[in-house]
C-alpha positions as CSV (number, residue, x, y, z in Angstrom):
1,X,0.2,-1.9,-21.6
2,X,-2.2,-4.1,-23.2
3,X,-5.5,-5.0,-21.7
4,X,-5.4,-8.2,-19.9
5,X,-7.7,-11.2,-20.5
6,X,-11.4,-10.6,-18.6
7,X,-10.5,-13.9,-16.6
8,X,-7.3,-12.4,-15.0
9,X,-8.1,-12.5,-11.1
10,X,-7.4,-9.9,-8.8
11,X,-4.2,-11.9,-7.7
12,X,-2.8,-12.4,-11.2
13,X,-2.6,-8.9,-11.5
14,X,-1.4,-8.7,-7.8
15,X,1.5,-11.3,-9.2
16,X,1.8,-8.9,-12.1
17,X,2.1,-6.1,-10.4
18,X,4.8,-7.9,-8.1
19,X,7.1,-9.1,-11.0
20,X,6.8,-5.6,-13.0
21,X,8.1,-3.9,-9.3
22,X,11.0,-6.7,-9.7
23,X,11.7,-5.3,-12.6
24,X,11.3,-1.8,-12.0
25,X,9.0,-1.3,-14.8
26,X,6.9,1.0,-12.3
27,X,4.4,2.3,-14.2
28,X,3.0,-1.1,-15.2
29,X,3.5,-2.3,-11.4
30,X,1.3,0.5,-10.7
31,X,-1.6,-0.6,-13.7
32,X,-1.3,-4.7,-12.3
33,X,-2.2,-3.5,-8.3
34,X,-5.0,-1.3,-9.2
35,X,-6.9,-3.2,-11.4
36,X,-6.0,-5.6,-8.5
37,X,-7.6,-3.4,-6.2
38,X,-10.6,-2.7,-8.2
39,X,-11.5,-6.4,-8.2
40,X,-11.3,-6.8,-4.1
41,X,-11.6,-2.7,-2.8
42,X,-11.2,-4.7,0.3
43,X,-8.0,-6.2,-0.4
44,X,-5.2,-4.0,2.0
45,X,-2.3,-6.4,0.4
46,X,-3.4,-4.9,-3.0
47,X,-3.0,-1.2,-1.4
48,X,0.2,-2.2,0.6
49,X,2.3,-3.9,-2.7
50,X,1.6,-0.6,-4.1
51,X,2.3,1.7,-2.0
52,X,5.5,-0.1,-1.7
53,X,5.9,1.1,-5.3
54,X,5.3,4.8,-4.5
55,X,7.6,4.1,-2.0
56,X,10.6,3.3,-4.6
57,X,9.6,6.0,-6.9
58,X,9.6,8.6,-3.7
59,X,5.9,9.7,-4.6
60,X,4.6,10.8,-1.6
61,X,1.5,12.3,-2.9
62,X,0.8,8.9,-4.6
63,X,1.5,6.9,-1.7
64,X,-0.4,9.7,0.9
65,X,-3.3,8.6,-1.3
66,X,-2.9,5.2,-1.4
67,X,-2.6,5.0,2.2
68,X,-5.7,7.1,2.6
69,X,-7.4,4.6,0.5
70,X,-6.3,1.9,2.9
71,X,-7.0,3.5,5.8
72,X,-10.8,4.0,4.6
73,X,-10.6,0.1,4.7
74,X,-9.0,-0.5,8.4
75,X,-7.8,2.4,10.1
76,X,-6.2,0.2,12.6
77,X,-3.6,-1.1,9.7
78,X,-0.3,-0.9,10.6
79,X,1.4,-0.7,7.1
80,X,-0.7,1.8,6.0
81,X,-0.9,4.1,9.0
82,X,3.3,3.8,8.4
83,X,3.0,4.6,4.9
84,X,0.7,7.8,5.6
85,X,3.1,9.2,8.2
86,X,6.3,8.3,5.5
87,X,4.3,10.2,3.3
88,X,3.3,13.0,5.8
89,X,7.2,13.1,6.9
90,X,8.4,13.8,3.3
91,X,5.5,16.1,2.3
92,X,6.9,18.3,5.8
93,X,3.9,17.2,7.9
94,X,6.3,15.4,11.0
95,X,4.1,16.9,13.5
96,X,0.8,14.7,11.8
97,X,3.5,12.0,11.2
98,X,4.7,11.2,14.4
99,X,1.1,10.4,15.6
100,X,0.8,7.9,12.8
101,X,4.3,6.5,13.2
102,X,3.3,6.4,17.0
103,X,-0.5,4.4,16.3
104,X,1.5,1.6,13.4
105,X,4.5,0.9,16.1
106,X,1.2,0.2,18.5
107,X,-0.8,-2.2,15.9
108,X,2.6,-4.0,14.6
109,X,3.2,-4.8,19.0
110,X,-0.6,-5.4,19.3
111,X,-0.5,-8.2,16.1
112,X,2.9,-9.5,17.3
113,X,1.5,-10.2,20.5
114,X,-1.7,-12.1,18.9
115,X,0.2,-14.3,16.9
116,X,2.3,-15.1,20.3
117,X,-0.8,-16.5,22.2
């Protein structure tokens, strides 16, 4: 699609990339959260939105990539170490995945019990 305006921040083109996924007009979901994501590298919500999109296009190469990327960023993040082992599961890796599954169920309790206290 077009090239968007040079003032766009990176969460316009997260909000983009949010309302093209509403509409499932994937392939321009996918454009909006990686410019996102080359604005703020940083960013996991940019790598999580679209790995959601991999998610409802069943790519698991894409979204065993994207996941990677995030888990560069924070290896201790729970929606991308659950979005490697979906990716490992359906790639027939469920050995590899469990031990992710295992390590996001253990960061989702460990945030849960932070926000508690």
């Amino acid at each position: 699609y077009a090239a968007c305006p040079t003032y766009f921040t990176a969460d316009d083109h997260n909000s983009m990339g949010y309302a093209y996924y509403k509409t499932l007009q994937y392939e321009k979901s996918k454009v909006s959260y990686r410019r996102a994501m080359a604005m703020e590298p940083k960013n996991l919500i940019f790598v999580r939105m679209l790995g959601v999109v991999y998610i409802a296009q069943s790519d698991w190469q894409g979204l065993k990539e994207i996941a990677t990327n995030g888990l560069a960023v924070n290896s201790n993040d729970a929606f991308c170490n659950k979005f490697y082992a979906i990716a490992l599961d359906n790639t027939g890796q469920g050995n590899l995945a469990a031990e992710y599954h295992q390590k996001a169920e253990r960061m989702e309790k460990e945030e849960k019990s932070r926000n508690n206290n």
